[in-house]
C-alpha positions in Angstrom: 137.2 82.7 163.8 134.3 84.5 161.9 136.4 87.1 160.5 139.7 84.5 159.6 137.0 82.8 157.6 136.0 85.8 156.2 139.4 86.8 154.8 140.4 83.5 153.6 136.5 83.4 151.6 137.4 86.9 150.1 134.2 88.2 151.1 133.5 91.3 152.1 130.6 90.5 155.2 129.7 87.4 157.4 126.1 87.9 155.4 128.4 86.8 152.4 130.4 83.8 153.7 126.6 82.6 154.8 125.2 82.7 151.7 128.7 80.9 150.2 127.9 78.2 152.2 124.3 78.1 151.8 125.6 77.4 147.9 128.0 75.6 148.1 126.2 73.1 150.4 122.7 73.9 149.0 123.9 72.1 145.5 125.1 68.1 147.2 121.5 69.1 149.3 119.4 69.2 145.6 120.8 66.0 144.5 119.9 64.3 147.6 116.8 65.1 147.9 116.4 64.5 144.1 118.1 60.6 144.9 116.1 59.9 148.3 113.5 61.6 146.6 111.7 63.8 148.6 109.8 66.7 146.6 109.5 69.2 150.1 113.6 68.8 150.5 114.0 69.7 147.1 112.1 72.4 146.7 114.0 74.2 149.9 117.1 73.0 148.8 117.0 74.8 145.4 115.0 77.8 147.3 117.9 78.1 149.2 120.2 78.2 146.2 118.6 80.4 143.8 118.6 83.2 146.9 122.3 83.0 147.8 123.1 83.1 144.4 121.1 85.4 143.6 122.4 87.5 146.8 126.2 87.1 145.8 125.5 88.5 142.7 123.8 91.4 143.6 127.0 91.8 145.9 129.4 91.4 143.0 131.1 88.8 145.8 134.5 87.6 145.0 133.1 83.7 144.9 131.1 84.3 142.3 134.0 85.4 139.6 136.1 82.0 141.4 133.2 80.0 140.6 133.6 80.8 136.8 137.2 80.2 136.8 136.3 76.2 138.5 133.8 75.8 135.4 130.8 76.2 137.9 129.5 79.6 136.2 126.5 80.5 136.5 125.3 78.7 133.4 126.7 75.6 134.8 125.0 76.2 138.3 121.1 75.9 136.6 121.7 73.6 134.3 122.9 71.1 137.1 119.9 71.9 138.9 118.1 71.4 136.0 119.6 68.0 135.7 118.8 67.4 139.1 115.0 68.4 138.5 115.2 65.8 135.6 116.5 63.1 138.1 113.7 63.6 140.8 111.4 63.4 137.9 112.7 60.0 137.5 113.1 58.9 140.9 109.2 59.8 141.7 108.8 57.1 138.9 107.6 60.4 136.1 110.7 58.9 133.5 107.9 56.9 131.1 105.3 59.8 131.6 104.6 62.2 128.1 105.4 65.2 131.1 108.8 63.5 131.6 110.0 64.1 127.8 108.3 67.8 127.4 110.3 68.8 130.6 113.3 67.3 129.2 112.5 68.6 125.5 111.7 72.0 127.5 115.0 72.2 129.3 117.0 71.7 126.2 115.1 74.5 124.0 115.3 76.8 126.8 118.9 76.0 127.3 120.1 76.5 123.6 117.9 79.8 123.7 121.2 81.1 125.7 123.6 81.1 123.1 121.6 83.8 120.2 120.5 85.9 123.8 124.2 86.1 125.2 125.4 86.8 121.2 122.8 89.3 121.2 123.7 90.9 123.8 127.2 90.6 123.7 126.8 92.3 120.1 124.8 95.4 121.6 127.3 96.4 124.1 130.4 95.9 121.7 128.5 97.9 118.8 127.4 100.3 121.8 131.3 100.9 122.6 132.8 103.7 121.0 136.6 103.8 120.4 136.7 107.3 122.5 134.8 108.3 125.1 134.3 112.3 125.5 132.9 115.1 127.7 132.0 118.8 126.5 132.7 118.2 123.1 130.0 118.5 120.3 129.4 115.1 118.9 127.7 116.6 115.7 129.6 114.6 113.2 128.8 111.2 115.0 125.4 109.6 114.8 124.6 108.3 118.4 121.1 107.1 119.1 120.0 106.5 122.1 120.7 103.3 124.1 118.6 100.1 124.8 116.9 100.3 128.6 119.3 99.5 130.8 117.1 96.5 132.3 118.0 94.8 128.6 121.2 94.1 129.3 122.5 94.9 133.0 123.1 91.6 134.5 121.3 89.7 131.4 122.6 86.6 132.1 120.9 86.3 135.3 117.9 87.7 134.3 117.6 85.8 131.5 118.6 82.0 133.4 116.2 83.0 136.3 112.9 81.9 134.1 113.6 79.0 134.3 111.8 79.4 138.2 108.8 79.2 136.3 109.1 75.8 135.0 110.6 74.6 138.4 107.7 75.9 139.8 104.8 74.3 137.4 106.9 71.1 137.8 107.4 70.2 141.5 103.5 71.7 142.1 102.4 68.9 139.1 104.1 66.5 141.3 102.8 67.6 143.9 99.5 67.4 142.8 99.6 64.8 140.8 98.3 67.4 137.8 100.5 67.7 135.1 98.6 71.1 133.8 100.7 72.7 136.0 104.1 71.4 134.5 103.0 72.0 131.1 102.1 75.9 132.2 105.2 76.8 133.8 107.4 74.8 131.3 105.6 77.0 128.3 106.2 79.9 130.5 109.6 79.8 130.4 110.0 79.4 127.1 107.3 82.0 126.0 109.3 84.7 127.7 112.7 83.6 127.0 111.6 84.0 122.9 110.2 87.6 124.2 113.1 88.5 125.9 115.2 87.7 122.1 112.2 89.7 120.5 112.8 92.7 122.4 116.5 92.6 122.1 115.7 92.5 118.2 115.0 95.7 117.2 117.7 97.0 118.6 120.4 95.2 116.8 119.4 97.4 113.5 122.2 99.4 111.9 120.0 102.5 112.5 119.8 101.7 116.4 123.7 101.1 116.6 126.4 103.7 116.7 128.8 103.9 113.7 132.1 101.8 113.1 135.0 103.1 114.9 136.9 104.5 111.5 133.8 106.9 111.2 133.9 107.9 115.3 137.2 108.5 115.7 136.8 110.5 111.9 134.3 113.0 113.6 136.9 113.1 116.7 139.2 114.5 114.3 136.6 117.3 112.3 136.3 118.2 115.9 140.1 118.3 116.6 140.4 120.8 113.2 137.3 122.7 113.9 138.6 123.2 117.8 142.2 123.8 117.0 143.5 122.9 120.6 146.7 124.4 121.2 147.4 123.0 125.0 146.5 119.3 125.8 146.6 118.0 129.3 147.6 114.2 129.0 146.9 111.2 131.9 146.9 107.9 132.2 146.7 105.5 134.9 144.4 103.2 137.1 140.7 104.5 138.5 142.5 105.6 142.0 144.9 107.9 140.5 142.1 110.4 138.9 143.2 112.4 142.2 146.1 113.3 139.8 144.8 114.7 136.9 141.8 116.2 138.8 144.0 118.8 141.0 145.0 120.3 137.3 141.4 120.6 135.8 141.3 124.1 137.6 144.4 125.5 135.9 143.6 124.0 132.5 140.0 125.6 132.5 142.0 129.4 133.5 144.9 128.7 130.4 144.9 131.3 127.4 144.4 129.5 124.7 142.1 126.2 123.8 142.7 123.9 126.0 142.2 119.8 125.9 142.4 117.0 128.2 142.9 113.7 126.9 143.1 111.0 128.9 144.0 106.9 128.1 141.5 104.6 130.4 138.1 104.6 130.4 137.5 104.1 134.4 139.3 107.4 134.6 136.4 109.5 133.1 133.8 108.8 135.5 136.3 109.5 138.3 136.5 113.0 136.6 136.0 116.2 138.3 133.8 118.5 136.9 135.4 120.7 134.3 134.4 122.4 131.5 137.4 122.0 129.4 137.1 119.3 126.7 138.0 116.4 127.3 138.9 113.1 125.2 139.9 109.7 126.3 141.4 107.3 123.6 142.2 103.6 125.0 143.6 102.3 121.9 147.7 103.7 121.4 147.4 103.6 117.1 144.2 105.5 117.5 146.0 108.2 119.8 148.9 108.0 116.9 146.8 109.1 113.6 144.3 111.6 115.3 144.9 115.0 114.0 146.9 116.9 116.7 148.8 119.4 114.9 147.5 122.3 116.7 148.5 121.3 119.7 151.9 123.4 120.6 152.3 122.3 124.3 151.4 118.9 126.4 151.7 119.0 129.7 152.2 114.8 131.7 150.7 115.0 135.0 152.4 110.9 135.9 155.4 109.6 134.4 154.0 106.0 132.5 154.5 104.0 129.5 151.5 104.8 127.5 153.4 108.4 127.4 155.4 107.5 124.7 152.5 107.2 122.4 152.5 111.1 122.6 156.4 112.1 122.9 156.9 110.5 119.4 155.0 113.4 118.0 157.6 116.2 117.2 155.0 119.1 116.3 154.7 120.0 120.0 156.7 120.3 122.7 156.5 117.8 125.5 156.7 119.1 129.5 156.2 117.3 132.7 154.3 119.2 135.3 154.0 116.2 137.9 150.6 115.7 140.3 152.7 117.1 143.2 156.2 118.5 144.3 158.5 116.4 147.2 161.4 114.6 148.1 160.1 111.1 147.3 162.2 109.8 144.4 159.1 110.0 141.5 159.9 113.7 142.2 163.6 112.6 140.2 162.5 110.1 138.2 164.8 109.4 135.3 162.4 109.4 132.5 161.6 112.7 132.7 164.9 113.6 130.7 162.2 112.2 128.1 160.6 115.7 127.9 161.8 118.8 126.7 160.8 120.8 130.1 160.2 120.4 133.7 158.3 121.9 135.7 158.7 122.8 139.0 157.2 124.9 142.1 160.4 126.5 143.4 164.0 126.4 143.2 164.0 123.3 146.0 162.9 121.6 142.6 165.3 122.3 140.5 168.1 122.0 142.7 166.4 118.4 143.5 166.9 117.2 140.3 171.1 119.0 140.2 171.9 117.0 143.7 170.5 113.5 142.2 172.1 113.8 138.9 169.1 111.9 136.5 169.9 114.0 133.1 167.9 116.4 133.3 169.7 119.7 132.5 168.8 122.8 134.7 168.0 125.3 131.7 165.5 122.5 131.0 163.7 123.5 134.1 161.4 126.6 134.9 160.0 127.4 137.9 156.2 128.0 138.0 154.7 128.0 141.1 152.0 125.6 141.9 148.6 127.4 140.8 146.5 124.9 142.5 147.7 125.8 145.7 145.4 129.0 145.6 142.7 127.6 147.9 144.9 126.9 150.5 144.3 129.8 153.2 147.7 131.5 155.4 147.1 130.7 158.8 147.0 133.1 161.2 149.0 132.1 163.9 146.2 131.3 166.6 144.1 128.5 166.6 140.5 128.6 164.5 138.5 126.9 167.4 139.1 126.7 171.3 140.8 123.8 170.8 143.6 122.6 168.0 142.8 121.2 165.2 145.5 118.2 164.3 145.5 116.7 160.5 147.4 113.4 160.6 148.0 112.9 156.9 150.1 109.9 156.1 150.6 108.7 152.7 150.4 105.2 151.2 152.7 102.3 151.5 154.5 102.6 147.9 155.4 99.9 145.7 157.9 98.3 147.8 158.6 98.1 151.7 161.0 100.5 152.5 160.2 101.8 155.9 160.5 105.2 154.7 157.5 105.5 152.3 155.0 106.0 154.9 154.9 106.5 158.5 151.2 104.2 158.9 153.0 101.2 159.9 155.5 101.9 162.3 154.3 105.2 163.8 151.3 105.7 162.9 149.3 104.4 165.9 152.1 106.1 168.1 150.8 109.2 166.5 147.1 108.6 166.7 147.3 107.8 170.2 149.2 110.4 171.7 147.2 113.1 170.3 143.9 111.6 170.9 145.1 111.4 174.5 147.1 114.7 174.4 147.4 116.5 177.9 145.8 119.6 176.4 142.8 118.2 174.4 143.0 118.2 170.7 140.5 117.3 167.5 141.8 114.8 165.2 140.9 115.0 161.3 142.6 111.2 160.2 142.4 111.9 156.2 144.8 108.7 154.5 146.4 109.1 151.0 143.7 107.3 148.7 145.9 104.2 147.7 146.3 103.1 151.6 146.3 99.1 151.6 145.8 98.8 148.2 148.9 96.9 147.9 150.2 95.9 151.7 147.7 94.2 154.0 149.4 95.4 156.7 148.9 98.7 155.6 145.2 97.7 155.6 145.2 96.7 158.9 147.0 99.5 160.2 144.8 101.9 159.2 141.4 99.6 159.6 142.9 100.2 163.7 143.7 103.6 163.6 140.1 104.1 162.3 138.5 102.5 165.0 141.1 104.3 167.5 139.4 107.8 166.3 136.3 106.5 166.0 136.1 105.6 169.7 137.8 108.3 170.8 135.0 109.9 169.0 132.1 108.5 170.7 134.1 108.7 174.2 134.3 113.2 173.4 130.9 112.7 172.8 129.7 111.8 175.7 132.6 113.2 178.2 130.5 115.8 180.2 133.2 118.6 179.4 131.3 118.3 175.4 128.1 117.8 176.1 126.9 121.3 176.9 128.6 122.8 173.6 126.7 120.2 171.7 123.9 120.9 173.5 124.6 124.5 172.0 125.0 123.7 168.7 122.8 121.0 167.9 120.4 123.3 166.1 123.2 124.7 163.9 124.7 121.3 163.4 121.0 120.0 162.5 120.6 123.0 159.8 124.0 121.9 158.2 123.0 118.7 157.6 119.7 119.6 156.1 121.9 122.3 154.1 124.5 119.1 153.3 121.5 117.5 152.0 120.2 120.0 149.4 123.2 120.9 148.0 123.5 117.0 147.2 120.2 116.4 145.8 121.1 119.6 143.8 124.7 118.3 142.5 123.1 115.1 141.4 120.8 117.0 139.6 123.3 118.8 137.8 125.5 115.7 137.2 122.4 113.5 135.7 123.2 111.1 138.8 119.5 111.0 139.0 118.1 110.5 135.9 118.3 107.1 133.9 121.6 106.2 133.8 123.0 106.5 130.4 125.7 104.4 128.8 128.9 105.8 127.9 128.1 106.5 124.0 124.9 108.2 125.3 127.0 110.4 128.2 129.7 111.3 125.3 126.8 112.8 123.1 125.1 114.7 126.2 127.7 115.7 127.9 128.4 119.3 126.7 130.1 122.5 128.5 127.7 124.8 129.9 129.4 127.5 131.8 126.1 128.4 133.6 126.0 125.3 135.5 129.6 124.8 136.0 129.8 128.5 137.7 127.1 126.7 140.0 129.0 123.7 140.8 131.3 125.2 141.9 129.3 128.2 144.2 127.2 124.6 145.6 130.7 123.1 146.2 132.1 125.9 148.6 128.8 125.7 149.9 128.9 121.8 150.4 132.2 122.3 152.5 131.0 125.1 154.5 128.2 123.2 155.8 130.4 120.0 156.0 132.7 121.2 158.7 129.7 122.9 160.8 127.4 120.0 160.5 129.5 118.7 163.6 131.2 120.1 166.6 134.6 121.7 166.6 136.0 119.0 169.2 135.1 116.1 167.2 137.2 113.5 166.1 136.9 112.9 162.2 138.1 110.0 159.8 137.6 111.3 156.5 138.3 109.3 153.2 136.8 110.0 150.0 137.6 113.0 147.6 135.1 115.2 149.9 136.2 117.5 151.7 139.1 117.6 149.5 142.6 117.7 151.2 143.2 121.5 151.0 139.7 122.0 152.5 141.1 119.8 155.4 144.3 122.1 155.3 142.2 125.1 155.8 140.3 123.8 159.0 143.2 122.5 160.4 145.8 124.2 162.8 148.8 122.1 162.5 149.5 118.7 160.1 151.3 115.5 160.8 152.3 113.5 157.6 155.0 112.1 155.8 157.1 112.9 152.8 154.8 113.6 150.1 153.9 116.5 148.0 151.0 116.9 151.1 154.1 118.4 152.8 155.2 120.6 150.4 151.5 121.8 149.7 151.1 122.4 153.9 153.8 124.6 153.7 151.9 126.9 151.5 150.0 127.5 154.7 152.6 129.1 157.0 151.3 126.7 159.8 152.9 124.1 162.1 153.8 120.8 160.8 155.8 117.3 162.0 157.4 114.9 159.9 158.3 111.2 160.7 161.3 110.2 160.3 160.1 106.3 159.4 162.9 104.9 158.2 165.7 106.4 161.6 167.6 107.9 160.0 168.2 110.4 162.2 167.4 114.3 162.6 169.5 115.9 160.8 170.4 113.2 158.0 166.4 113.1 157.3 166.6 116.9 157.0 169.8 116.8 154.7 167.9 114.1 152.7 164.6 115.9 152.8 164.3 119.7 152.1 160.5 120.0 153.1 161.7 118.7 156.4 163.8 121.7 157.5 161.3 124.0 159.0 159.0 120.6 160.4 159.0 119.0 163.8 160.8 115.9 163.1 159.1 113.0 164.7 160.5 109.0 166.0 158.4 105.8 165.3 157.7 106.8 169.1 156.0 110.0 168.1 157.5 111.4 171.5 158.2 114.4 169.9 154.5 115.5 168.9 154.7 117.6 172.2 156.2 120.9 170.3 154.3 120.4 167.5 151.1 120.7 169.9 152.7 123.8 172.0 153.2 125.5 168.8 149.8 124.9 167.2 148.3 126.3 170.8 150.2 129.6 171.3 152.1 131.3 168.7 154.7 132.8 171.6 155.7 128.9 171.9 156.2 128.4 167.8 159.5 128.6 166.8 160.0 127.8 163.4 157.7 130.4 162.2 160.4 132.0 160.2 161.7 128.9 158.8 158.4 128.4 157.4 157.9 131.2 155.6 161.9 131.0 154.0 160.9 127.5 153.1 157.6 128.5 151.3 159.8 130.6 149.2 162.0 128.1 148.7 160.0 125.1 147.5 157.0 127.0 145.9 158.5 130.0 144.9 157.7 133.6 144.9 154.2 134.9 145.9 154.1 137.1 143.1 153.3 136.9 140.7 150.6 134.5 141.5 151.4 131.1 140.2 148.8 130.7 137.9 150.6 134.0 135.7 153.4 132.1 136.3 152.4 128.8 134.7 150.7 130.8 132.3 153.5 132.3 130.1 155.3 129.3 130.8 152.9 127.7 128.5 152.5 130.5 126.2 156.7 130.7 125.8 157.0 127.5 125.4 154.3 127.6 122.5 156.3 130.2 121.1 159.5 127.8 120.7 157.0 125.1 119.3 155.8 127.5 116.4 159.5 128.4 116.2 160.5 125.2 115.5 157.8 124.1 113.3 158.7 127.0 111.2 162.3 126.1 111.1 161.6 122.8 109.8 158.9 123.4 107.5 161.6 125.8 106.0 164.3 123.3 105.4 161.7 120.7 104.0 161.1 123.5 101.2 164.7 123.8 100.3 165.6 121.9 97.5 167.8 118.9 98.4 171.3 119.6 97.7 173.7 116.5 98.5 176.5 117.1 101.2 180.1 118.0 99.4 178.8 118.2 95.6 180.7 121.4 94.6 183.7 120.2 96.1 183.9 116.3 93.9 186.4 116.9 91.0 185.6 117.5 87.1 186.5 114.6 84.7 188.7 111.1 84.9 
């Protein structure tokens, strides 16, 4: 019943739907007591609505953004209780008293203080927001001084409303008391520090304390641009969850010859950024984007195929290629638009011939094979198992924008899967690691997983205390206690480097800080392989695991793991990079060998029913090589989808890029030739002489 109420309140705890209610009924419980009147009533009953409010703020509840949209905001919510100190005022027979009018008078003047305090405010984080938002890029050009405290003008509103406690306060104890000192003290209160609060927020609103107009940012963006010369731009856009695919290139845009740039079209990407050292620009505004000074730039490479693209194809100076944020049978693997670009990119020939058998309009000498250079991390397995047990990764991906049965094997199989290798025969380790987007658009995707979750996690507990465990926990509690001490440092030490732990800056103030320093990035990413290390020993090898989050990253559960179970995604493709053992489900029935005709990762897996009977050979292979099969079929598939081992991919993508910049220059030179020839109109010699 709890948890049904829960979901239909949209909040995210029972703590949450109490304190709705405490504020939704805590309002009709003010006026009462303010009517009956009864001073001890009304002082709890406002109590009690200041602190849930106050609580369902802090939680950034749903409620509270549905209470704005009913015209109960949270300027309406005190002045009604306001209103409502005004009518027990009244009712305890106060309405012909001098102390009657001052409150009222009070009220008022503290109340039209809120318009100039929400302008001002409102003014300092517009004239605060710069029209790009950078990282490791020299904002020398740019005057940006430093920002107001953050206590100014996080959650100002609130902070700002709230002093009006004080005149509450000095009110109800003057009736109380009978002492109307006490209403005249908190009332002045109020209204002292309300004017202080505008006073402070004054200084700050001087065109020395302000950054620039956005003609003269985006002006130093582009001294910058001709100063850097960039000659290969990475481009992204999408929503805040899909920085998982522009961060798997950062890597290879950081190794590129050249002078490489990242620019990127939504601000809630940046903070989702990896750490990189490569520069990196993110311009919101499309006709911004459209007269910045990009004429080095010879080659862009478009990780996602979305609208805001066009805003960069139009420009002809540089050739356009789409490099994808993974390679796979799903359909965004053949989307269409990609005949949009002037290449394609793909791992391996499985790529090419992907896009021949589905017949989109993209023309094969428009695609070249590269490799995939971010598969370089991903260790070759060696045939035997890395613990005493198997290690399983059940990967599935998300649900997909629509409900075909085949995007992801979470709803229909995948507590078949869960359970029958949590309760294999021969004991396993299960490392559940979801695709990032899981639920975000199906609740029963949600749920699913919200199950499977709580499956692992008390199969978890149950390991833990089976007998046949305890003793190698026993053994390796010290190790596993130094690992999480080691976890510790190295993320005190990351948030260090990252600023996490200083003040926290706002985003004009992180685009003038934020510079390259090769030093510390070399350190990042020594303390990172150091973080994972410690990760997987700070708990035992027979462990059951949900992990979420970008840490350990997906390869690093690749590494640890001994065979995979997932669906068809690039995370299949990328497995098979590996060598080891993996299954498939076949989600949608269509059958063995029609999913494998359909699907060319598929050939070499262990194709798997809704029932997941079949997870058997997957888990007789993983355990002893002599019983693995498709070991060969593996390795002509890795050939086959990710191309040749040598040279390494990243050589591979590398003159990929630098021939392709080749054609650019090329074809720049072409046309800066024929723009020099004078005019000459079509057929002139050939019109005839006289009448």
């Amino acid at each position: 019943m709890i948890s049904k109420a829960i979901r239909m309140a949209r909040v995210g705890s029972g703590s949450e739907l109490a304190a709705a209610l405490l504020l939704v009924l805590g309002f009709p419980c003010v006026m009462l007591a303010a009517i009956i009147p009864s001073i001890w009533f009304f002082a709890a009953a406002v109590a009690v609505t200041y602190l849930a409010d106050r609580f369902l703020h802090q939680r950034s509840s749903y409620l509270i953004n549905r209470l704005a949209k009913v015209r109960a905001g949270l300027s309406i919510r005190f002045l009604v209780r306001q209103l409502m100190l005004i009518l027990l005022m009244a009712r305890m027979g106060l309405a012909e008293q001098p102390v009657f009018y001052v409150t009222v008078a009070c009220l008022l003047g503290f109340y039209g203080l809120q318009a100039p305090h929400g302008a001002m405010v409102q003014l300092l984080r517009l004239r605060r927001k710069l029209p790009v938002v950078t990282r490791n890029i020299d904002l020398k050009h740019v005057r940006i001084p430093d920002a107001p405290p953050r206590g100014l003008l996080e959650r100002s509103a609130e902070k700002m409303l709230h002093l009006d406690v004080l005149a509450f306060v000095g009110v109800l104890v003057a009736i109380g008391t009978d002492n109307n000192a006490f209403a005249y003290a908190g009332l002045a209160l109020t209204l002292v520090l309300a004017v202080g609060y505008l006073a402070v927020l004054v200084p700050y609103l001087r065109p020395s304390r302000l950054v620039p107009p956005a003609d003269k940012v985006l002006q130093g963006i582009d001294t910058w641009l001709g100063e850097y010369q960039p000659t290969v731009m990475l481009y992204f856009s999408g929503s805040k969850d899909s920085a998982y695919q522009v961060n798997m290139w950062l890597e290879t845009m950081a190794e590129l010859d050249g002078r490489p740039v990242i620019f990127l079209r939504e601000r809630n990407i940046v903070p989702q950024l990896a750490s990189t050292a490569v520069p990196v620009v993110c311009v919101p505004g499309g006709v911004h984007l459209m007269n910045m000074d990009l004429s080095s730039v010879r080659v862009a490479l478009y990780a996602a195929n979305v609208g805001k693209n066009i805003h960069l194809l139009r420009v002809p100076t540089m050739k356009h290629v789409f490099i994808g944020h993974g390679d796979s049978d799903k359909l965004a693997s053949v989307n269409p638009f990609s005949k949009a670009y002037d290449e394609v990119w793909t791992a391996g020939r499985a790529g090419r011939d992907r896009y021949a058998l589905a017949d989109v309009g993209v023309l094969s000498e428009d695609i070249v094979e590269v490799g995939r250079p971010q598969l370089a991390p991903i260790k070759t397995g060696t045939g035997t198992p890395k613990h005493p047990i198997p290690t399983v990764l059940y990967a599935p991906t998300w649900e997909g924008w629509d409900d075909n049965p085949g995007n992801t094997s979470l709803l229909l199989a995948g507590e078949n899967i869960v359970r029958r290798l949590l309760n294999a025969e021969k004991p396993v380790r299960l490392l559940y690691k979801p695709h990032p987007f899981t639920g975000t658009r199906s609740p029963k995707a949600k749920a699913v997983h919200q199950r499977i979750t709580a499956m692992v996690e008390q199969a978890a507990a149950d390991r833990a205390a089976d007998p046949r465990w305890v003793k190698e926990a026993a053994a390796l509690a010290q190790d596993q206690a130094a690992a999480r001490a080691e976890l510790k440092r190295i993320e005190v030490r990351l948030a260090e480097m990252s600023g996490t732990t200083r003040a926290v800056r706002d985003e004009a103030e992180e685009s003038r800080d934020s510079q390259a320093d090769p030093v510390r990035e070399a350190e990042t990413a020594k303390l990172k392989d150091e973080w994972n290390a410690a990760y997987w020993r700070s708990f035992g090898w027979w462990e059951h695991k949900v992990i979420t989050g970008p840490e350990p990253r997906l390869y690093d559960c690749f590494n640890e793991s001994d065979g995979m179970v997932s669906d068809i995604s690039s995370v299949v493709s990328d497995f098979i990079a590996s060598g080891k053992p993996y299954a498939v489900t076949d989600s949608a029935a269509l059958g063995e060998e029609e999913f494998k005709r359909q699907n060319t990762a598929v050939r070499a897996a262990v194709v798997l029913s809704n029932s997941a009977k079949e997870l058997d050979e997957l888990l007789e292979a993983v355990a002893d090589p002599a019983a693995d099969t498709r070991a060969e079929a593996r390795r002509a598939l890795k050939a086959y989808l990710l191309g040749p081992d040598e040279p390494p991919s990243m050589l591979q993508f590398n003159a990929a890029v630098q021939a392709l910049a080749l054609k650019s220059e090329a074809r720049n030179a072409g046309v800066e030739q024929r723009l020099a020839e004078p005019e000459q109109s079509p057929g002139l010699d050939d019109q005839p002489v006289g009448g």
